[in-house]
N, CA, C and O atoms as a Maestro MAE file, in Angstrom:
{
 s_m_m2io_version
 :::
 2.0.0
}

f_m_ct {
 s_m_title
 :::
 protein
 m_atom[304] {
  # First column is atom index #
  i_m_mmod_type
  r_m_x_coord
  r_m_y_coord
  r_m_z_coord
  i_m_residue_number
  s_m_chain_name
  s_m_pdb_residue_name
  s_m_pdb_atom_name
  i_m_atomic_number
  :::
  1 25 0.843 -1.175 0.000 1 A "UNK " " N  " 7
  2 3 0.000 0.000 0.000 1 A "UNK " " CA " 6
  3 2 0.887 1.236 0.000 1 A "UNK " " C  " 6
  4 15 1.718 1.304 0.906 1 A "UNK " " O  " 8
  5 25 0.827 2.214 -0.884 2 A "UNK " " N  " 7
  6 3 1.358 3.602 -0.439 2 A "UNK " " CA " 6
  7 2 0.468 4.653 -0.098 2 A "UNK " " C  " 6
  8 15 -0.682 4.766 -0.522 2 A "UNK " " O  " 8
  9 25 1.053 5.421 0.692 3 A "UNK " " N  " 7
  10 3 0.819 6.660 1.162 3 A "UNK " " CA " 6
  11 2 1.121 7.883 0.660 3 A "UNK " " C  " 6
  12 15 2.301 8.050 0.349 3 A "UNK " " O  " 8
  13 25 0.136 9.056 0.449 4 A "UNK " " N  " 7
  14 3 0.929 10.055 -0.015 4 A "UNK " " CA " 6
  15 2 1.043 11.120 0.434 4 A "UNK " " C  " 6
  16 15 0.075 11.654 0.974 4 A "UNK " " O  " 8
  17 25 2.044 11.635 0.361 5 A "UNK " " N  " 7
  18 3 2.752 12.925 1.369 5 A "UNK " " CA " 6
  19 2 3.200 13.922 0.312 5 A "UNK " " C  " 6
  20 15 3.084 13.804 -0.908 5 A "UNK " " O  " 8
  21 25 3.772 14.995 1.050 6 A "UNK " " N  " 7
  22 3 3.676 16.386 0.924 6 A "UNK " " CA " 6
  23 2 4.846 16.488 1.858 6 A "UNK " " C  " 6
  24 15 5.194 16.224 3.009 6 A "UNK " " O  " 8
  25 25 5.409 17.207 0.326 7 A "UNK " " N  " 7
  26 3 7.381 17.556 1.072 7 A "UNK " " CA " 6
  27 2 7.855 19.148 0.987 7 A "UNK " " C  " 6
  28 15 7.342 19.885 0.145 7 A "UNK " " O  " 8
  29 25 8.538 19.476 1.612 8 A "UNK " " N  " 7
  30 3 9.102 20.663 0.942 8 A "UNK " " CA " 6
  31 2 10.412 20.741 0.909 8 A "UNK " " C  " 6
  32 15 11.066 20.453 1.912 8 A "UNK " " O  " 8
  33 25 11.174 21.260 -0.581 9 A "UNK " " N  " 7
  34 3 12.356 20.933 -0.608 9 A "UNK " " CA " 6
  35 2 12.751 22.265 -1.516 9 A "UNK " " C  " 6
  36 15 12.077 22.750 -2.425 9 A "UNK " " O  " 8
  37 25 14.051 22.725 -1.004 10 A "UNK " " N  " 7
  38 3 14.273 24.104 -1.742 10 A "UNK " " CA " 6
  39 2 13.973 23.711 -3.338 10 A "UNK " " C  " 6
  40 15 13.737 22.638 -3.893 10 A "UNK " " O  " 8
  41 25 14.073 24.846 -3.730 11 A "UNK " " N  " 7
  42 3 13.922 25.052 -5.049 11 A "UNK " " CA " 6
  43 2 15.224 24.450 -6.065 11 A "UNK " " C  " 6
  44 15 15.031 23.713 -7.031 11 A "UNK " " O  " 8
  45 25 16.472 24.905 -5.643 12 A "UNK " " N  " 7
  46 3 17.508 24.031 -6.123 12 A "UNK " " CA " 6
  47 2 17.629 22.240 -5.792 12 A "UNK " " C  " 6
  48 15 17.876 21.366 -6.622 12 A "UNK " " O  " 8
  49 25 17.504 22.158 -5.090 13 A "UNK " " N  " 7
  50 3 17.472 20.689 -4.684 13 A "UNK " " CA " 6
  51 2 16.051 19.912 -5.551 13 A "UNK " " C  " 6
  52 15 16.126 18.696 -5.726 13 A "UNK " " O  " 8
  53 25 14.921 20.588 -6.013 14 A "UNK " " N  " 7
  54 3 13.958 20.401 -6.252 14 A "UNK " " CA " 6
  55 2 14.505 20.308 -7.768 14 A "UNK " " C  " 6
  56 15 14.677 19.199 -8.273 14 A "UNK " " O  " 8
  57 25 14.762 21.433 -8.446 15 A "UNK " " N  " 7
  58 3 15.526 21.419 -9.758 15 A "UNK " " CA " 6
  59 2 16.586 20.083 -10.119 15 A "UNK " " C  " 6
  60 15 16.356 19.330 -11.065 15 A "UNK " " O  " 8
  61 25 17.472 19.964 -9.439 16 A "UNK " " N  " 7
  62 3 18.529 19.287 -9.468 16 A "UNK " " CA " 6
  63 2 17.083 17.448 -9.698 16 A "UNK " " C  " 6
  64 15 16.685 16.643 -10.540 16 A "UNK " " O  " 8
  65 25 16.973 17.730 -8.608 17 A "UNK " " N  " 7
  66 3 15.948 16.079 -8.469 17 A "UNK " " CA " 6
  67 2 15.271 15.722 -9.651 17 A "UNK " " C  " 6
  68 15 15.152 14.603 -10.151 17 A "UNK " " O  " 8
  69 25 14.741 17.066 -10.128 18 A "UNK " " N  " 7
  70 3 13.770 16.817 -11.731 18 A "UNK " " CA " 6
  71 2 15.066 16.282 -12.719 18 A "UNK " " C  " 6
  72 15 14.994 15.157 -13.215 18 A "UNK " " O  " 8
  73 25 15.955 16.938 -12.910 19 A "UNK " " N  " 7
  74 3 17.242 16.838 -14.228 19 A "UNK " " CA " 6
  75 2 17.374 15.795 -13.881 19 A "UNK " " C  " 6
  76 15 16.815 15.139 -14.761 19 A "UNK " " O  " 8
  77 25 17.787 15.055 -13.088 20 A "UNK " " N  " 7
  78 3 18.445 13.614 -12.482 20 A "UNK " " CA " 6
  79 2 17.386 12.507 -12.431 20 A "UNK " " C  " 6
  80 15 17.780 11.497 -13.015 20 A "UNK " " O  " 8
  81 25 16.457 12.424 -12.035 21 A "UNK " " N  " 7
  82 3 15.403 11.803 -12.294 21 A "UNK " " CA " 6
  83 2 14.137 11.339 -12.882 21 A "UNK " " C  " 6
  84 15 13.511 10.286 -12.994 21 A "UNK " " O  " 8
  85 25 13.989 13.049 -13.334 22 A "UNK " " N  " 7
  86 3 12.356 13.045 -14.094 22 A "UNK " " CA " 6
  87 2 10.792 13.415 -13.054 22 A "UNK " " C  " 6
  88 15 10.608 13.179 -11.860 22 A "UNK " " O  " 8
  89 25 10.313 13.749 -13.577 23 A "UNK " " N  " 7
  90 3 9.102 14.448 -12.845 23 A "UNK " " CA " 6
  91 2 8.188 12.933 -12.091 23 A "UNK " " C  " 6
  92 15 7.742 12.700 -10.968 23 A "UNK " " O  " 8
  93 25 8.241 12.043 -13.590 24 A "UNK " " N  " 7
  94 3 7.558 10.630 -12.649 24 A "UNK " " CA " 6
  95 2 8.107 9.604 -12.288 24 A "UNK " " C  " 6
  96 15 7.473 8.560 -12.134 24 A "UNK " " O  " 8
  97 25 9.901 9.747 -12.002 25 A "UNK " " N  " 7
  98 3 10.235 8.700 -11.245 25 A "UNK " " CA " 6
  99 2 10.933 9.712 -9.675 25 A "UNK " " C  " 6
  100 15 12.026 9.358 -9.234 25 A "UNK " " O  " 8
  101 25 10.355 10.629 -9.149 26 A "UNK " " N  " 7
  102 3 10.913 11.020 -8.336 26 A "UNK " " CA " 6
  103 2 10.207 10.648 -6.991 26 A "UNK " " C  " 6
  104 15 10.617 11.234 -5.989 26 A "UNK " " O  " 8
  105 25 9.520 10.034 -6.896 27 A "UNK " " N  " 7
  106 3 8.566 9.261 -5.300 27 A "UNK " " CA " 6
  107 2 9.487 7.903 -5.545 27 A "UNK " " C  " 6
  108 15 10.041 7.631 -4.480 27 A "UNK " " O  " 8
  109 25 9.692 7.351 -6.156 28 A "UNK " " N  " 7
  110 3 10.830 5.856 -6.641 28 A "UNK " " CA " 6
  111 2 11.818 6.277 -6.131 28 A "UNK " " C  " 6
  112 15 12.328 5.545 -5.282 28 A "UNK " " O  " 8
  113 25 12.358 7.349 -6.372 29 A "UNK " " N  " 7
  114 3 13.999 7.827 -5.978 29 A "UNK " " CA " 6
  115 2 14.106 7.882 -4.517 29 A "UNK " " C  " 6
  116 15 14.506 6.950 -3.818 29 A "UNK " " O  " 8
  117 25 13.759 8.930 -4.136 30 A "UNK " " N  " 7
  118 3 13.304 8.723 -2.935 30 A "UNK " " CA " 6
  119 2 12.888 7.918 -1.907 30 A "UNK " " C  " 6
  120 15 13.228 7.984 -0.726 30 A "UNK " " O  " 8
  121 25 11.923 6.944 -2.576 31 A "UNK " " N  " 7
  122 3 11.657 5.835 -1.269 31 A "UNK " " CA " 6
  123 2 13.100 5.221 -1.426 31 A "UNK " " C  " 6
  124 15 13.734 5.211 -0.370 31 A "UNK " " O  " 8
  125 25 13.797 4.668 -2.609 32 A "UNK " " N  " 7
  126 3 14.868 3.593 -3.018 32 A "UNK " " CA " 6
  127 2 16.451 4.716 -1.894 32 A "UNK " " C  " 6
  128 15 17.383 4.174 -1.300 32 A "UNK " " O  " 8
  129 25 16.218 6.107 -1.972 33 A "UNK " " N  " 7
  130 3 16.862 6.033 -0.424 33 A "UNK " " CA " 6
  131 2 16.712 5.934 0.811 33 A "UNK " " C  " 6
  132 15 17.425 5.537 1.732 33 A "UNK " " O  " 8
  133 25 15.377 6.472 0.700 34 A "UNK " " N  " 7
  134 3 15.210 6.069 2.279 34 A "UNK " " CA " 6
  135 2 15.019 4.689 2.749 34 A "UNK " " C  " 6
  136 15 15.693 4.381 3.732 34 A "UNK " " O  " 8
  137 25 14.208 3.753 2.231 35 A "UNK " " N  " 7
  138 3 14.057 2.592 2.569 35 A "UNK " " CA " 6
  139 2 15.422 2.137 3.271 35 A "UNK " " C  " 6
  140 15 15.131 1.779 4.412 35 A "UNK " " O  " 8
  141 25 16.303 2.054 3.125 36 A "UNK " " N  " 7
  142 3 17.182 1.387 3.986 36 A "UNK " " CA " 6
  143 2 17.899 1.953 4.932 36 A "UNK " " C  " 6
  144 15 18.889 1.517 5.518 36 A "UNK " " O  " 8
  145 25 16.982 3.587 5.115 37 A "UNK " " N  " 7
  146 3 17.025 3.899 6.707 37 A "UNK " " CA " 6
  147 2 15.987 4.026 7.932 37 A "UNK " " C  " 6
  148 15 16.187 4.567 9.019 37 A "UNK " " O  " 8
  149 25 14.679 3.304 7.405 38 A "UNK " " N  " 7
  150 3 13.809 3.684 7.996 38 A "UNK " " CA " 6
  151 2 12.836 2.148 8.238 38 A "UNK " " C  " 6
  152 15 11.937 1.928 9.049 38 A "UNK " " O  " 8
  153 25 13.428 1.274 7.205 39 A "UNK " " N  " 7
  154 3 13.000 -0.171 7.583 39 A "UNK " " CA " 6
  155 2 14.503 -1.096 8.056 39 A "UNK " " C  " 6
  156 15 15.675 -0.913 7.728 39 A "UNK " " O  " 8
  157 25 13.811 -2.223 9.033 40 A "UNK " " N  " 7
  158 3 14.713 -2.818 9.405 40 A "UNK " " CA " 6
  159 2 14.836 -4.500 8.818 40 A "UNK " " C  " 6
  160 15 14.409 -5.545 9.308 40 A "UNK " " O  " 8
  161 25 15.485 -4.271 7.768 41 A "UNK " " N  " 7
  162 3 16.187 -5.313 7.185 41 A "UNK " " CA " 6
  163 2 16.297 -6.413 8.098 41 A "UNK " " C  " 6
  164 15 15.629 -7.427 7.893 41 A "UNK " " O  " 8
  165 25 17.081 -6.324 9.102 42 A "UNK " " N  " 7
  166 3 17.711 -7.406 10.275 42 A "UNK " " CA " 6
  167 2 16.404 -8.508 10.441 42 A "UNK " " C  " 6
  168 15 16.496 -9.730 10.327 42 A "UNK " " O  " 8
  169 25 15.625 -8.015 10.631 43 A "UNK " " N  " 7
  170 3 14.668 -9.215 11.446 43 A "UNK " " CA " 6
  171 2 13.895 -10.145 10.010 43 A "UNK " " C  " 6
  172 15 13.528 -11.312 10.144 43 A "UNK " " O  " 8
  173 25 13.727 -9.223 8.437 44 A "UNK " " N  " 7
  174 3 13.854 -10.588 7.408 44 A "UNK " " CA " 6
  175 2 15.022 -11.653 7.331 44 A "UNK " " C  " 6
  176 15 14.863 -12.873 7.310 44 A "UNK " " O  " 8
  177 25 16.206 -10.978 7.292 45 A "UNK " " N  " 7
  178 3 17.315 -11.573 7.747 45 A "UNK " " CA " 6
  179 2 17.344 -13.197 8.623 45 A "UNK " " C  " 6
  180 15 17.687 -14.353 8.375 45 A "UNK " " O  " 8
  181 25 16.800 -12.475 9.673 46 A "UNK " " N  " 7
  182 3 16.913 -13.698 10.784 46 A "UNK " " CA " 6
  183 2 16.051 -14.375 10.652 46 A "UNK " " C  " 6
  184 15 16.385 -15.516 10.973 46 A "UNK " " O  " 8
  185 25 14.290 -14.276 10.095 47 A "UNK " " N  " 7
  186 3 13.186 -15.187 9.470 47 A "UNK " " CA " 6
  187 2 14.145 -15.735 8.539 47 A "UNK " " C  " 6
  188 15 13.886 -16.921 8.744 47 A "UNK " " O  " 8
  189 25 15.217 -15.761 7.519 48 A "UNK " " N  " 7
  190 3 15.740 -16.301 6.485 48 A "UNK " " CA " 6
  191 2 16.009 -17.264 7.284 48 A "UNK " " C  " 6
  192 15 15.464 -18.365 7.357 48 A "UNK " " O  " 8
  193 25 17.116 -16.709 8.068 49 A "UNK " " N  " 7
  194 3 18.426 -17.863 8.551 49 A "UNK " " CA " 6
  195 2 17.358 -18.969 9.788 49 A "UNK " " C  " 6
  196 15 17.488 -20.176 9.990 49 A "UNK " " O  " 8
  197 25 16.571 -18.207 10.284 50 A "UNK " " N  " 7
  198 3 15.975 -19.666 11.093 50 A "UNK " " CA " 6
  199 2 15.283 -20.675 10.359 50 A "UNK " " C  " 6
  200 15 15.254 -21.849 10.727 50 A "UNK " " O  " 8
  201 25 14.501 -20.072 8.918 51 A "UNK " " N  " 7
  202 3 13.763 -20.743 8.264 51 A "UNK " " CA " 6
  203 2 15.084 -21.805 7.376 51 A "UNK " " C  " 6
  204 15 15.002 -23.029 7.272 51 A "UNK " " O  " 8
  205 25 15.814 -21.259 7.026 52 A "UNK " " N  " 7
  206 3 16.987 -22.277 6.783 52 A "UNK " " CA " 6
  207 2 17.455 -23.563 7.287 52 A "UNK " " C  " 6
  208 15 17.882 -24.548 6.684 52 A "UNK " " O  " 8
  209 25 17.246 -23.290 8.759 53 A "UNK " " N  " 7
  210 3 17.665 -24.265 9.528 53 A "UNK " " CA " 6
  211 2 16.622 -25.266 9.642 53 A "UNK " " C  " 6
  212 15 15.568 -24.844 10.116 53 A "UNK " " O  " 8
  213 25 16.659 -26.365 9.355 54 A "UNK " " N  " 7
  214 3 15.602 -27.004 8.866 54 A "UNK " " CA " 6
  215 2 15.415 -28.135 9.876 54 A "UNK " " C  " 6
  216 15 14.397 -28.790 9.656 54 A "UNK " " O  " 8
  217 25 16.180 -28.556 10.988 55 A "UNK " " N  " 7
  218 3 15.971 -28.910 12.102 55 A "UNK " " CA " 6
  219 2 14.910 -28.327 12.882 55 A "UNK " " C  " 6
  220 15 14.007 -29.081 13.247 55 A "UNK " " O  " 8
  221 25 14.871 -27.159 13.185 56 A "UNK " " N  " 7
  222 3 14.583 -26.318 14.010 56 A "UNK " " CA " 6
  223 2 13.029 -25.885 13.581 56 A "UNK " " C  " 6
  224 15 12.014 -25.759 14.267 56 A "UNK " " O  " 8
  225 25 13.285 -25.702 12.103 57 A "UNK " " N  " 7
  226 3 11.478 -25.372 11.379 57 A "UNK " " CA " 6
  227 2 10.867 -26.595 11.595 57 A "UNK " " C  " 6
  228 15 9.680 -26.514 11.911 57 A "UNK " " O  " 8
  229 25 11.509 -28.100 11.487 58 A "UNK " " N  " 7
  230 3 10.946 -29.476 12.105 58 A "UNK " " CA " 6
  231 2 10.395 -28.973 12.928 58 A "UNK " " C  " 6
  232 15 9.252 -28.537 12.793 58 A "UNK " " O  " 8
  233 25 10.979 -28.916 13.850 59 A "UNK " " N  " 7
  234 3 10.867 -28.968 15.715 59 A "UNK " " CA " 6
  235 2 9.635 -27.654 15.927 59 A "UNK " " C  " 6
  236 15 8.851 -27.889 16.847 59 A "UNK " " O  " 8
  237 25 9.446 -26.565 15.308 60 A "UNK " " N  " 7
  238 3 8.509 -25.915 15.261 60 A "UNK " " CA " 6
  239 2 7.690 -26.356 14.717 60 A "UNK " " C  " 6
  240 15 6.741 -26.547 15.477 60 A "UNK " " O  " 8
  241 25 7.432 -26.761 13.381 61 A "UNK " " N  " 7
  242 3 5.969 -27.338 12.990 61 A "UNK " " CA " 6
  243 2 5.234 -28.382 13.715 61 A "UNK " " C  " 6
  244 15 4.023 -28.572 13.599 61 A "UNK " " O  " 8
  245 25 6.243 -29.228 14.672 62 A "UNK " " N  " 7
  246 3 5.520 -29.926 15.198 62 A "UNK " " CA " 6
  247 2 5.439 -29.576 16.762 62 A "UNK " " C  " 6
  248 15 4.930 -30.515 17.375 62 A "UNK " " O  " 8
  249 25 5.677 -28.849 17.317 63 A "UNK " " N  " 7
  250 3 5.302 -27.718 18.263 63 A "UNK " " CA " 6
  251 2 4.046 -26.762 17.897 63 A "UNK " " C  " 6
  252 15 3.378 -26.393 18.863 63 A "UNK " " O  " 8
  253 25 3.666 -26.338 16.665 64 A "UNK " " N  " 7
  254 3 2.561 -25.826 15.951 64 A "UNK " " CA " 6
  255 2 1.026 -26.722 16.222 64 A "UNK " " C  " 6
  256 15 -0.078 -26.415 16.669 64 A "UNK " " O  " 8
  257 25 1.806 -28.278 15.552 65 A "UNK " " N  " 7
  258 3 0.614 -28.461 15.573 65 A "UNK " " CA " 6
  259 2 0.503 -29.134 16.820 65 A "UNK " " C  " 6
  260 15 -0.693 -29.023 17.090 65 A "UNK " " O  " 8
  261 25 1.050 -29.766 17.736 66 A "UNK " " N  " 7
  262 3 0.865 -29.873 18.853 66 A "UNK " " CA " 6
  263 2 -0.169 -28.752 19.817 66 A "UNK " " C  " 6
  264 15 -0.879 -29.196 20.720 66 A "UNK " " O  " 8
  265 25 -0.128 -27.426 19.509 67 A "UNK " " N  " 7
  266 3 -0.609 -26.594 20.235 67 A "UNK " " CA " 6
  267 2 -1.771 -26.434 19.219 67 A "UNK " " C  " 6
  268 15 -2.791 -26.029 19.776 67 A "UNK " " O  " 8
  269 25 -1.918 -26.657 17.742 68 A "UNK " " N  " 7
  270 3 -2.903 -26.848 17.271 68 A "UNK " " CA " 6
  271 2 -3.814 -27.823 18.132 68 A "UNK " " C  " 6
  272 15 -4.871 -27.375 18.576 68 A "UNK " " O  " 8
  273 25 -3.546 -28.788 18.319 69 A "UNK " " N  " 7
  274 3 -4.643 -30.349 18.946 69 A "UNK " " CA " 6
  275 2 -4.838 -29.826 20.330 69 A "UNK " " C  " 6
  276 15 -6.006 -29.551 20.604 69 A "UNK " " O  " 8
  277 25 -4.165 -29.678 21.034 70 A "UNK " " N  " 7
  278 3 -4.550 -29.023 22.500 70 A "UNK " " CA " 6
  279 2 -5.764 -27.951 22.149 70 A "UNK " " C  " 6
  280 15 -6.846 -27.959 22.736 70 A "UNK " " O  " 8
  281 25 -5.439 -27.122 21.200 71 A "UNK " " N  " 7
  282 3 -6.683 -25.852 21.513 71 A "UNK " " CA " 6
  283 2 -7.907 -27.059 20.813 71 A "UNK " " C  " 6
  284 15 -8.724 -27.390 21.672 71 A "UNK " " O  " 8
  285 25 -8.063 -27.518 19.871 72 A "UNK " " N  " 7
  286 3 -9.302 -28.514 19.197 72 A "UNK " " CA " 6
  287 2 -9.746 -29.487 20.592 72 A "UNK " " C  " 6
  288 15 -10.914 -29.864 20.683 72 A "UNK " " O  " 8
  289 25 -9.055 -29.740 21.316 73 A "UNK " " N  " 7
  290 3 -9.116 -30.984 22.525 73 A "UNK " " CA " 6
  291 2 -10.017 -30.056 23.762 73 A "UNK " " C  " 6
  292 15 -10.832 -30.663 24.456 73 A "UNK " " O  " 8
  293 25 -9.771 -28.409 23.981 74 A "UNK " " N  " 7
  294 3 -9.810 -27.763 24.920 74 A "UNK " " CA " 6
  295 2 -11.374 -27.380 24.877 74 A "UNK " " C  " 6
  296 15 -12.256 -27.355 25.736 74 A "UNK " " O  " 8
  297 25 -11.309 -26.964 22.869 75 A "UNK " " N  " 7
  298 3 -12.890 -26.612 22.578 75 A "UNK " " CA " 6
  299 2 -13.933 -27.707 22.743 75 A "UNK " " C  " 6
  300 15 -15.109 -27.477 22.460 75 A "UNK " " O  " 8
  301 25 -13.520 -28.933 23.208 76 A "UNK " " N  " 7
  302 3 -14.433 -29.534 23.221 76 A "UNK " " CA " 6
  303 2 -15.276 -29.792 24.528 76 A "UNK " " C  " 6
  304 15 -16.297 -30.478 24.480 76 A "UNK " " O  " 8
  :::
 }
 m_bond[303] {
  # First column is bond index #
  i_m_from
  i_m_to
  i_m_order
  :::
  1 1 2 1
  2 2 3 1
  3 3 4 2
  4 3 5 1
  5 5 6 1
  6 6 7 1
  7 7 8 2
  8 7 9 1
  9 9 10 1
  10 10 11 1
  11 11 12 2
  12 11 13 1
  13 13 14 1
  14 14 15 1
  15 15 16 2
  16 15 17 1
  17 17 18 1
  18 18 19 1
  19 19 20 2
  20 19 21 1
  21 21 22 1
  22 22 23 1
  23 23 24 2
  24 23 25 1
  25 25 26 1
  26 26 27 1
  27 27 28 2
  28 27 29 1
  29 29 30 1
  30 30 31 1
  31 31 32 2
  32 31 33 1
  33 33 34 1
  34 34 35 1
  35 35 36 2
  36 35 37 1
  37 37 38 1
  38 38 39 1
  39 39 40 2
  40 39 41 1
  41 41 42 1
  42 42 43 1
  43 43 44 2
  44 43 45 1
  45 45 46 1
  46 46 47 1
  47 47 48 2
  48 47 49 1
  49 49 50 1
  50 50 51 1
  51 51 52 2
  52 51 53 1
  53 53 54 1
  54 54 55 1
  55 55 56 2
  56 55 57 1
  57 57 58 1
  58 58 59 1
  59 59 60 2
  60 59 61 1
  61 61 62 1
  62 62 63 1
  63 63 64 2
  64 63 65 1
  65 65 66 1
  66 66 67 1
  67 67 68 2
  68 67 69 1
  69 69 70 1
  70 70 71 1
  71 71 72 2
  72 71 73 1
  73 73 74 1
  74 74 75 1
  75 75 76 2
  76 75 77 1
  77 77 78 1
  78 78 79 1
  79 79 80 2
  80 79 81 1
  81 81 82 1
  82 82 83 1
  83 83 84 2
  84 83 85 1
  85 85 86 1
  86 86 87 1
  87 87 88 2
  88 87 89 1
  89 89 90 1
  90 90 91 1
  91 91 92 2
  92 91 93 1
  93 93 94 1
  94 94 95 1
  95 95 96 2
  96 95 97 1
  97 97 98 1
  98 98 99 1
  99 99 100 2
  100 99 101 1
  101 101 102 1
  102 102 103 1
  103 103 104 2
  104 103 105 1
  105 105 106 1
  106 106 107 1
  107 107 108 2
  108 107 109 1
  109 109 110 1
  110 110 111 1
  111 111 112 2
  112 111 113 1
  113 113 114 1
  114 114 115 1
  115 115 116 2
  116 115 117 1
  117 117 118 1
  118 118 119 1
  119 119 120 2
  120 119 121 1
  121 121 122 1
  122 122 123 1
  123 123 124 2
  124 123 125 1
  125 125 126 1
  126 126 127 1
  127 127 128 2
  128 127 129 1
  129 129 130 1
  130 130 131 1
  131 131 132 2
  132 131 133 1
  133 133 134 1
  134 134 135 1
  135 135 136 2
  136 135 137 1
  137 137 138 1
  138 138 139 1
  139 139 140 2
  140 139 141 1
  141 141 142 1
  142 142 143 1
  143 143 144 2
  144 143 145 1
  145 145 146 1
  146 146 147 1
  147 147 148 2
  148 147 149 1
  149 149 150 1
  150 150 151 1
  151 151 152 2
  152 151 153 1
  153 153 154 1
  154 154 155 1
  155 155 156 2
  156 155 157 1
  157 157 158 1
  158 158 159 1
  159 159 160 2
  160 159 161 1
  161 161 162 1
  162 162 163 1
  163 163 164 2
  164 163 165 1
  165 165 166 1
  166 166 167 1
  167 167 168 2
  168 167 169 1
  169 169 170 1
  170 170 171 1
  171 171 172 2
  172 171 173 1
  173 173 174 1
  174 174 175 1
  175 175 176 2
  176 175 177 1
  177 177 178 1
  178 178 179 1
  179 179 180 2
  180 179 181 1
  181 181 182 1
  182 182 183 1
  183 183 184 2
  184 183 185 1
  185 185 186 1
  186 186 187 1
  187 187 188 2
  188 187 189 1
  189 189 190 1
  190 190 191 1
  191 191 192 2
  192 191 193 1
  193 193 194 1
  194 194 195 1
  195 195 196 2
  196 195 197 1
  197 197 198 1
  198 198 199 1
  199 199 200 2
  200 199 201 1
  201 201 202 1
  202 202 203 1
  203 203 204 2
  204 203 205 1
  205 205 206 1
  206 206 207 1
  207 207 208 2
  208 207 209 1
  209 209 210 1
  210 210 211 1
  211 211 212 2
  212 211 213 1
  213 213 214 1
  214 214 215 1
  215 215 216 2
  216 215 217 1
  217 217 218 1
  218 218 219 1
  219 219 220 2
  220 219 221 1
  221 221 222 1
  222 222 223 1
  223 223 224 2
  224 223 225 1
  225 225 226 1
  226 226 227 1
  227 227 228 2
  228 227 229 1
  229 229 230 1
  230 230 231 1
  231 231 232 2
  232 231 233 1
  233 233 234 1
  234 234 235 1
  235 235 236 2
  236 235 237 1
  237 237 238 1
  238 238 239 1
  239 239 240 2
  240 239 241 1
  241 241 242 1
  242 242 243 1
  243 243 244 2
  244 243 245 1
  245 245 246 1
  246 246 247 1
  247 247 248 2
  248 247 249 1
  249 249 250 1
  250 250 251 1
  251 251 252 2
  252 251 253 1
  253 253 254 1
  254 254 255 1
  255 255 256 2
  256 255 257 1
  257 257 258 1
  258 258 259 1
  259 259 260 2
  260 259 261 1
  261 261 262 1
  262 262 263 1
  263 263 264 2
  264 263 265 1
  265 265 266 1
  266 266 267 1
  267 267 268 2
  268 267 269 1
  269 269 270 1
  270 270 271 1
  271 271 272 2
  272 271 273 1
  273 273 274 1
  274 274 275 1
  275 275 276 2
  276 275 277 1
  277 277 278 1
  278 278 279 1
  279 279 280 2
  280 279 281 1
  281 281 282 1
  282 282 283 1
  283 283 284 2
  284 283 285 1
  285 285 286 1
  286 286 287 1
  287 287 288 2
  288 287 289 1
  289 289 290 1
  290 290 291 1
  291 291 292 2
  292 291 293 1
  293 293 294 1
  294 294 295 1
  295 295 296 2
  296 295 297 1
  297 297 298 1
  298 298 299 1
  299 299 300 2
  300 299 301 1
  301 301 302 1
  302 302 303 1
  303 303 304 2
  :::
 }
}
């Protein structure tokens, strides 16, 4: 989903951004810098590397559904 905002940016810096980019790729430019100061990378990262470990995603799925059958056992 995006959002849309309202910036203000001098007039030179504003100039410079149009020559270098173009009038309709300049919300692209922009997010493509900020994004990697304002989201945190690290924690897809670590969903990678645990989901990797394929021992461990074992040992969770069947911890999953274990706590799956307990709640079905509880509703009854």
């Amino acid at each position: 989903m995006h959002r849309k905002m309202t910036i203000t940016l001098d007039e030179a810096v504003y100039e410079g951004l149009y020559r270098t980019v173009g009038r309709r790729k300049m919300s692209q430019f922009i997010e493509d810098l900020l994004r990697p100061h304002v989201t945190d990378t690290r924690l897809d990262e670590g969903y990678r590397a645990m989901a990797a470990d394929t021992e461990r995603e074992h040992e969770a799925q069947a911890w999953c559904n274990a706590l799956a059958q307990d709640l079905a056992d509880a509703s009854r």
